[in-house]
C-alpha positions, 0 to 999 in steps of 0.5 A: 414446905407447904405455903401458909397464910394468915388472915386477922379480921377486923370487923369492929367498925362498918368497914370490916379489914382483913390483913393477910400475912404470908405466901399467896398462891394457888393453894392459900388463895382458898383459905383466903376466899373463905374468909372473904366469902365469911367477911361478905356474907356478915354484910359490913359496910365495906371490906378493906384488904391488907397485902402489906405482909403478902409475898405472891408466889403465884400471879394467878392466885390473885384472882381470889380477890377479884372473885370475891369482888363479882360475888359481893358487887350484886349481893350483899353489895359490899364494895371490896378495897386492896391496899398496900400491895407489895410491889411485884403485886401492885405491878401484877395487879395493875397488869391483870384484867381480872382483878382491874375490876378491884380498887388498889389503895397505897394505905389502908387509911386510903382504901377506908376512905373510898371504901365507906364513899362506896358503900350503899345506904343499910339499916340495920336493927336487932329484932327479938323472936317474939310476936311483935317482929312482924309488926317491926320489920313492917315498920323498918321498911317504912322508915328505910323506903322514906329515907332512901325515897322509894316508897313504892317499894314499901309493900313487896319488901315488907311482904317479903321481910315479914315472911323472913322474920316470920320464919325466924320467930316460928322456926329459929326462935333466936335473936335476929339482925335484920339488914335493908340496904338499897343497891338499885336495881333491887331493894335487899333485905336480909334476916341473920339468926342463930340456926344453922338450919337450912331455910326451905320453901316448904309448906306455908302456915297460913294461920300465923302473921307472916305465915305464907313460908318462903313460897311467897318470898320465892315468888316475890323476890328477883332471887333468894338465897341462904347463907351459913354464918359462924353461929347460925345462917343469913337469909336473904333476897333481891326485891325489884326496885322499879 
């Protein structure tokens, strides 16, 4: 009979918690790494995984989480807490050079706690697609540069975050949540809409605010890239910092 697992997400809080129920190994463990990979790219502050009810049935399988823990760490810069493991894979977590890279908490109360001291600085804000976007986005990178004491960083990230916003009011034309968060060596930004549309550097339109297209992002950013989300796609990428 073949293994199944289950995974009940919890993302009511900052610190998002994924409790996994059922037989872990090679087969489950890519169901399990598409609903880590979907937790990460939602960009909560931190995310908390419960093993209390997993039977490993393959050691090999619990790779998925140290996997999951390099695609996070650069972006979008969620630290990735285990906790409760059973004690056959508390023993091979400790033994396992892959995933020594992945903190291991006897609570979940515990892997919170470390969680959320790890989790870099964000700003976050809800933008509406109208023509005042731009102007907000600007506005936003000037108050998180203040806060976080970067102000060099104040003109390429507003460049970079008024060409994605940009792209939302003239192409998406939905509600957007708008995401800074300050993970040296680079300065994140990062724009959720509801369009499942891919983003592309295509042709700039240079008559609207913010109208240099993803050409100028390409050039500005250390990388960008697309996402896809449950109801739409998150755009994002890595300004320099310094």
């Amino acid at each position: 009979m073949p293994s199944r697992i289950s995974c009940a997400v919890d993302d009511g809080s900052p610190v998002t918690v994924v409790r996994l129920v059922g037989a872990l190994d090679v087969t489950t463990m890519r169901a399990v790494h598409t609903v880590l990979d979907r937790c990460l790219t939602s960009q909560p502050d931190a995310l908390v995984v419960d093993l209390d009810g997993v039977s490993v049935v393959d050691r090999l399988a619990l790779s998925v989480f140290a996997a999951a823990c390099r695609r996070a760490a650069d972006w979008p810069a969620v630290p990735i807490v285990l906790c409760a493991p059973p004690p056959d894979a508390a023993a091979w977590l400790a033994q396992s050079t892959a995933c020594q890279v992945v903190p291991v908490r006897p609570s979940r109360a515990e892997a919170a706690e470390l969680a959320g001291a790890a989790a870099s600085p964000r700003l976050r804000a809800r933008l509406e697609p109208v023509a005042t976007a731009c102007r907000r986005a600007r506005e936003l990178v000037a108050d998180a540069c203040a806060r976080w004491n970067v102000p060099e960083l104040v003109g390429p990230a507003s460049l970079v975050l008024t060409e994605l916003v940009g792209n939302v009011v003239r192409h998406a034309q939905t509600p957007m949540q708008v995401t800074l968060t300050l993970r040296r060596p680079y300065l994140q930004v990062a724009v959720a809409d509801g369009s499942r549309t891919a983003a592309r550097a295509g042709c700039p339109d240079l008559r609207a605010e913010g109208g240099r297209g993803l050409l100028l992002v390409r050039e500005m950013a250390q990388r960008w890239g697309t996402s896809p989300l449950v109801d739409g796609k998150v755009v994002w990428a890595l300004v320099p910092a310094g």
